[in-house]
C-alpha positions in Angstrom: 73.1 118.2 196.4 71.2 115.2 197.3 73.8 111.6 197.9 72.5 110.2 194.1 74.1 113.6 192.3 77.0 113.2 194.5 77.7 109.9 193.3 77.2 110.7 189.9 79.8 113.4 190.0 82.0 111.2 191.7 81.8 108.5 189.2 81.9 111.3 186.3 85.3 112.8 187.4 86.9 109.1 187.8 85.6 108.3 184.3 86.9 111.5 183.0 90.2 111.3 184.2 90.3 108.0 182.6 88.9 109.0 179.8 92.0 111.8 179.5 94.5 108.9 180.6 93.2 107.0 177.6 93.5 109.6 175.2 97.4 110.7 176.1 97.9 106.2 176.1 96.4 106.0 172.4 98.7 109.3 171.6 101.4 107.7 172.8 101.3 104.2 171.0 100.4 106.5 167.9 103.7 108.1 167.9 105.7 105.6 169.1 104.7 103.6 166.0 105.5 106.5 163.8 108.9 106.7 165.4 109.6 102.8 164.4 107.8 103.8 160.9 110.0 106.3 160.2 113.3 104.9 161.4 112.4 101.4 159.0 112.2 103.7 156.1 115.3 105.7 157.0 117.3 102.2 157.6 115.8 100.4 154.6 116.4 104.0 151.9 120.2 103.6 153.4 120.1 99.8 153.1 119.4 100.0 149.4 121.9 103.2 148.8 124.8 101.1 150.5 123.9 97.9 148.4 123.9 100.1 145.8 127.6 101.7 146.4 128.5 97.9 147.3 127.7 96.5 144.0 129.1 99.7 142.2 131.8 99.3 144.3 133.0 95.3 142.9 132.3 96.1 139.6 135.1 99.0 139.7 137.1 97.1 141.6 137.1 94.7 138.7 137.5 97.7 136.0 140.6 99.2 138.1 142.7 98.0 140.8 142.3 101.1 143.0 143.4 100.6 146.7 140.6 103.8 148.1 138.1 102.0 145.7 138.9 98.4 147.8 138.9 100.2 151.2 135.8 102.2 150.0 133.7 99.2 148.7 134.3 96.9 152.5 133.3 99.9 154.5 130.3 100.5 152.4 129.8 96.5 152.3 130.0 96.5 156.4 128.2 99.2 156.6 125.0 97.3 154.2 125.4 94.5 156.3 125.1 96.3 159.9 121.7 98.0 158.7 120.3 94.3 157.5 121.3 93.0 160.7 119.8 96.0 162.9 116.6 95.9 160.6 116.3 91.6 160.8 117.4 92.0 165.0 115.2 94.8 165.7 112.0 93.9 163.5 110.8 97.7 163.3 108.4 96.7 161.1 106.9 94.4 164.2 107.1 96.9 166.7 105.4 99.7 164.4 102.4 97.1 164.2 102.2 96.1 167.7 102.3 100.1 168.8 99.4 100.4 165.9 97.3 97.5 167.5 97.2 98.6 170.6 96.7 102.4 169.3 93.3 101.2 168.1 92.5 99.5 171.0 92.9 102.3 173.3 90.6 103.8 170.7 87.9 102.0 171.5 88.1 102.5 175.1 88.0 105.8 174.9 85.1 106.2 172.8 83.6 103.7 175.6 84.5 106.4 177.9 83.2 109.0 176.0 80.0 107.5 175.6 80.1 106.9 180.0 80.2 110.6 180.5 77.3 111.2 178.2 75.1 109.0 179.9 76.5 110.5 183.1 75.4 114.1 181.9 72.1 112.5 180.6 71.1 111.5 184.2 70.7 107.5 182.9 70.6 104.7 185.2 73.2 105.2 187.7 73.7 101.2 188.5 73.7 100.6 185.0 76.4 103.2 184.0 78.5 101.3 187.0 78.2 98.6 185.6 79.2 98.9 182.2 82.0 101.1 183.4 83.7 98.3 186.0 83.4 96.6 182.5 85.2 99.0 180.6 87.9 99.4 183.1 88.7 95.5 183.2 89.1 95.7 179.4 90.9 98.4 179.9 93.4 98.0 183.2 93.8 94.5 180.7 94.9 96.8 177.6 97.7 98.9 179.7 98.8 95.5 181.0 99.5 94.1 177.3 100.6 97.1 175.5 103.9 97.6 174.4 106.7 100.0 176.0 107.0 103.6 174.6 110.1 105.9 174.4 110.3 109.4 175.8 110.3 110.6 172.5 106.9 109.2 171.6 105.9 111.2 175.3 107.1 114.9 173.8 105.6 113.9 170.3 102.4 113.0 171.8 102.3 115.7 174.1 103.4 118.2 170.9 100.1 116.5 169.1 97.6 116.9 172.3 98.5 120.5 173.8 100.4 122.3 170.7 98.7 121.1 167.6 95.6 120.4 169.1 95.2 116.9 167.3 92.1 115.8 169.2 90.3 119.0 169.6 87.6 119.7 167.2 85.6 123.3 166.6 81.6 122.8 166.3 81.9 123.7 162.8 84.5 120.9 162.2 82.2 118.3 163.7 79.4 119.9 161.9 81.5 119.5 158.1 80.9 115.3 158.4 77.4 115.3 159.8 74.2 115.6 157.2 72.5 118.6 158.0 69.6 117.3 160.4 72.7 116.3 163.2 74.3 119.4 163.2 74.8 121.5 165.8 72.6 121.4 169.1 69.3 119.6 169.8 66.5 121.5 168.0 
């Protein structure tokens, strides 16, 4: 193998384990954002169904002069106003949007990466390819500097996503579905 194949590889397996870094990264912020997604919606439905019991709650208390119906209404009423201050201290909606953000960012990267390894296979300009890929790592050493922290749970979720359900793994005929019928398959 002569020394400008050997660099090439060389190159190709740093971009390539990049490139699966990226991939497991974007996974991650994808499910950590569903976790905040779906724990807003769980907080807010119980939210509403304790407001709900709270105003029920006074207007029996009005109708009757129950003692259960008293003690029932203030621990309902507490527990309405410990979900609005969770949901107003913890601004899930925020974090959901921030984990989205920089989802879509790591997105990008990786289809920068993905398009690096082609050129790799494709024998282009070797200095060029360097180039663009010192580029693409700046961006990108910048973009796991800025992006927000993840849970462990967003880890097994992601990892669920990538090894179990095969979330980014597409069949030939898959790819083949969204592409008009002179890109399909192979070069002719």
């Amino acid at each position: 193998m002569d020394n400008a194949k050997e660099m090439a590889q060389v190159l190709l397996d740093e971009v390539r384990q990049n490139f699966a870094s990226v991939v497991w990264t974007h996974k991650i912020q994808e499910k950590q954002a569903d976790i905040y997604a779906n724990r807003y919606k769980i907080f807010e439905t119980c939210n509403i169904i304790f407001a709900g019991f709270t105003s029920c709650g006074v207007v029996a208390i009005f109708l009757c002069d129950d003692y259960i119906t008293k003690v029932l209404t203030t621990v309902v009423s507490f527990g309405s106003f410990f979900l609005s201050a969770y949901l107003k201290g913890f601004d899930l909606k925020n974090l959901e949007r921030q984990h989205r953000i920089a989802a879509n960012k790591f997105i990008i990267v990786r289809n920068q990466l993905l398009h690096i390894i082609a050129e790799l296979h494709m024998e282009s300009n070797l200095e060029q390819i360097k180039a663009e890929y010192q580029q693409i790592l700046s961006d990108l050493n910048k973009l796991y500097l800025e992006a927000p922290s993840t849970t462990d749970s967003a880890v097994s979720k992601a990892s669920e996503a990538l090894n179990i359900k095969n979330e980014y793994t597409y069949t030939d005929e898959e790819i083949d579905h969204f592409l008009p019928n002179n890109l399909k398959g192979g070069i002719h």
